[in-house]
C-alpha positions as a Markdown table, in Angstrom:
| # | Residue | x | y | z |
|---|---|---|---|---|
| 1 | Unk | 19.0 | -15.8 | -59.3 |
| 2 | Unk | 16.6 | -13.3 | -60.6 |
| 3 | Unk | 17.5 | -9.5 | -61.1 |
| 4 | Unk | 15.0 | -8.6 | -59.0 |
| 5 | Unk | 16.3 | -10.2 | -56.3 |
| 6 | Unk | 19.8 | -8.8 | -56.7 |
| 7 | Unk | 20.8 | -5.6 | -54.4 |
| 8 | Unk | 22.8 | -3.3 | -56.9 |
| 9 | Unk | 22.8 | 0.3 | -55.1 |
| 10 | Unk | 25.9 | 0.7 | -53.6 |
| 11 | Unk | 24.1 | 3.4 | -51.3 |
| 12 | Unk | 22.1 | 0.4 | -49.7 |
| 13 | Unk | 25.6 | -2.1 | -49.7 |
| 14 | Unk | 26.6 | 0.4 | -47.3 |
| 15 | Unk | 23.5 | 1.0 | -45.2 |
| 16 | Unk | 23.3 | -2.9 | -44.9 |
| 17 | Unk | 27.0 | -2.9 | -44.2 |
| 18 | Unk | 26.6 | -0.2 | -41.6 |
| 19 | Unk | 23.2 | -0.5 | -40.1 |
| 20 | Unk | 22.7 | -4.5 | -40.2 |
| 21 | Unk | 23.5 | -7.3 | -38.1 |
| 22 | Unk | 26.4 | -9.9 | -39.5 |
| 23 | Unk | 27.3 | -13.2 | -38.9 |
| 24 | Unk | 31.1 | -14.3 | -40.1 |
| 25 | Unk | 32.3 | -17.9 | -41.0 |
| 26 | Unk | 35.8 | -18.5 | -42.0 |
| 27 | Unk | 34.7 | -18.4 | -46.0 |
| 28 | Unk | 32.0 | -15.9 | -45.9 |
| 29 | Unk | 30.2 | -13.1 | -44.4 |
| 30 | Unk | 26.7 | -12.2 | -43.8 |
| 31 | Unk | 25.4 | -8.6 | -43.6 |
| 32 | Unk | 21.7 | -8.9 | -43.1 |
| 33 | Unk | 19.1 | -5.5 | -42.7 |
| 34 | Unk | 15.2 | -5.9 | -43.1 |
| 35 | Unk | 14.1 | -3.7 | -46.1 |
| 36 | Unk | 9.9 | -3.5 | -45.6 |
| 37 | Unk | 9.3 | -5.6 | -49.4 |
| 38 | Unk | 7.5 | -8.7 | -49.6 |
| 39 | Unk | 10.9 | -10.1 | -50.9 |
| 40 | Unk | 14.5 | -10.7 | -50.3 |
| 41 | Unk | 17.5 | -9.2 | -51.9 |
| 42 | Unk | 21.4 | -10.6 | -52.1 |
| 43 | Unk | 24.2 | -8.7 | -53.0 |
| 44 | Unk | 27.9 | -10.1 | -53.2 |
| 45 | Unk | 30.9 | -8.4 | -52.6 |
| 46 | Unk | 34.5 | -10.1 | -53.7 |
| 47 | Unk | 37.1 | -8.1 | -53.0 |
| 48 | Unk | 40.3 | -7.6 | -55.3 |
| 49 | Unk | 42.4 | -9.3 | -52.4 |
| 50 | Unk | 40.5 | -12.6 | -53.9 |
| 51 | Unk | 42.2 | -12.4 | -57.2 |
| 52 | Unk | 41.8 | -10.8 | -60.5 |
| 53 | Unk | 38.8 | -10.7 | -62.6 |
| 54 | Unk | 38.2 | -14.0 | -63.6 |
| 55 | Unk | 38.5 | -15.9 | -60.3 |
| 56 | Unk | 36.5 | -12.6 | -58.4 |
| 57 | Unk | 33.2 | -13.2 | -60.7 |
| 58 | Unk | 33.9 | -17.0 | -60.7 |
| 59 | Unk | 33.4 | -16.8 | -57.0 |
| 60 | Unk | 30.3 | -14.3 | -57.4 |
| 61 | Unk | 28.6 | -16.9 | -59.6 |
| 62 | Unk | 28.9 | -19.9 | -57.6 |
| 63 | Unk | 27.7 | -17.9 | -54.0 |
| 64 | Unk | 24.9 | -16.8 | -56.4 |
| 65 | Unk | 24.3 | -20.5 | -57.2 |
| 66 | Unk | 24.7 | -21.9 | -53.5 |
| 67 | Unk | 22.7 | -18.7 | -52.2 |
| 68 | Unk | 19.7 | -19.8 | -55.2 |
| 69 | Unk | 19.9 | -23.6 | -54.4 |
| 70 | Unk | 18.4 | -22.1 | -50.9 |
| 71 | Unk | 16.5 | -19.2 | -52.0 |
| 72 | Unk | 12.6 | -20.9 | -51.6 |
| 73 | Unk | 13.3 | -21.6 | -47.7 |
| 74 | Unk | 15.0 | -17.9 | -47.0 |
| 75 | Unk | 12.8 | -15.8 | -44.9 |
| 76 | Unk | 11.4 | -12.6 | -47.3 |
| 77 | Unk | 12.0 | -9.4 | -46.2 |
| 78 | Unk | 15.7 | -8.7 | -45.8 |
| 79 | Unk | 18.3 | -7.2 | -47.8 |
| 80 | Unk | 21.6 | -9.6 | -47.9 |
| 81 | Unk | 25.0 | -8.8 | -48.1 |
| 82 | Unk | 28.1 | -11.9 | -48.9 |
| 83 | Unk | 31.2 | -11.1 | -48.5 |
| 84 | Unk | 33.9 | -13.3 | -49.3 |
| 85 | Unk | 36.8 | -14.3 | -47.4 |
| 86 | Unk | 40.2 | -15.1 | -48.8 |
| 87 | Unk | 39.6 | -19.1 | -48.2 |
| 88 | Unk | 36.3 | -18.7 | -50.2 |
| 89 | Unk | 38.3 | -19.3 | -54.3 |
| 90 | Unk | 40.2 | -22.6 | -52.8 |
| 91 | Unk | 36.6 | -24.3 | -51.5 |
| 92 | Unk | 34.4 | -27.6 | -52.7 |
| 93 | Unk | 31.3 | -25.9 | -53.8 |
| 94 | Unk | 29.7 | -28.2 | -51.3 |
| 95 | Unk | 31.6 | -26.4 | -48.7 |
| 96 | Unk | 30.8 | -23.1 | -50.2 |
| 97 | Unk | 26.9 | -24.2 | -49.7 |
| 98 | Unk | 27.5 | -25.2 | -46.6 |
| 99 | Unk | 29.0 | -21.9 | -45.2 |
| 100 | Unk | 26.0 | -20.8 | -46.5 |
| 101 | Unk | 23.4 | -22.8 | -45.3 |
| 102 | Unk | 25.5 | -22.0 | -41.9 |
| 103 | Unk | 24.9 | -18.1 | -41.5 |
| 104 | Unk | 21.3 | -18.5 | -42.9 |
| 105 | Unk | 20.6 | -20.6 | -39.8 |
| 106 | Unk | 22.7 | -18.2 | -37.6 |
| 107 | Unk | 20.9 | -15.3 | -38.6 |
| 108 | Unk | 17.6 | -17.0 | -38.1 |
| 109 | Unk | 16.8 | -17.1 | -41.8 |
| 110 | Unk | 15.9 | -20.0 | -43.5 |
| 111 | Unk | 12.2 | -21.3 | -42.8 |
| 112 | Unk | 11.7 | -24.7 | -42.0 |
| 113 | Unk | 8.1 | -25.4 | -44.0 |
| 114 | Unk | 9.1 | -29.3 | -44.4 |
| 115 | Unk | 10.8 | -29.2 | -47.7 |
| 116 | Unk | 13.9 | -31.1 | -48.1 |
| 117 | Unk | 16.9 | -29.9 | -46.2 |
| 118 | Unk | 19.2 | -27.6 | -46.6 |
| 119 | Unk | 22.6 | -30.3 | -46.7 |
| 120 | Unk | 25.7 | -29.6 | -43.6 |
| 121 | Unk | 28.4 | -31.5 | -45.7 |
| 122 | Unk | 31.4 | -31.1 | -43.4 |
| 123 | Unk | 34.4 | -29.7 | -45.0 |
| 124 | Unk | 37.0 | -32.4 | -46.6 |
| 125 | Unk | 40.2 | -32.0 | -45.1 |
């Protein structure tokens, strides 16, 4: 994902926190706030009850990849907040897209302009 589509003021993490509308799956959350740009903006939060270091930015880059794989069919104008739950270090990647793909669709995000779709791999249990 592009720097310029990353939200990085922690002023705004909170406003979007605060002021936005979320949507909660047992892996992730969504905290979602228009912002008045032409584009979109994610932001991921991991807290320290996830793990140290390591595993914290391990699971920042792969909801940075699952949130990317989707980024052409996300509707512009929003500012997006993840948060990860405590399941979210132990999950398939697949599932991790899927939680995803989940609250997108929830929050009436995603566009549907024909492209291919966006996959609902159930869990494996």
């Amino acid at each position: 994902m592009k720097r310029r589509y990353r939200l990085s003021d922690k002023a705004r993490f909170r406003q979007v926190r605060q002021e936005g509308t979320s949507c909660a799956h047992p892996l992730l959350v969504l905290c979602y706030l228009p912002n008045g740009l032409t584009i979109s903006r994610c932001g991921f939060t991991v807290s320290k009850r996830i793990g140290n270091a390591v595993e914290r930015n391990r699971v920042r880059r792969r909801l940075r990849e699952a949130v990317r794989l989707m980024w052409e069919r996300l509707e512009p104008g929003y500012d997006l907040v993840w948060i990860a739950r405590s399941g979210v270090k132990r999950a398939e990647f697949a599932e991790l897209q899927n939680a995803c793909a989940r609250l997108l669709r929830r929050a009436r995000l995603l566009t549907n302009d024909g492209q291919k779709p966006v996959p609902d791999v159930d869990p494996v249990l």
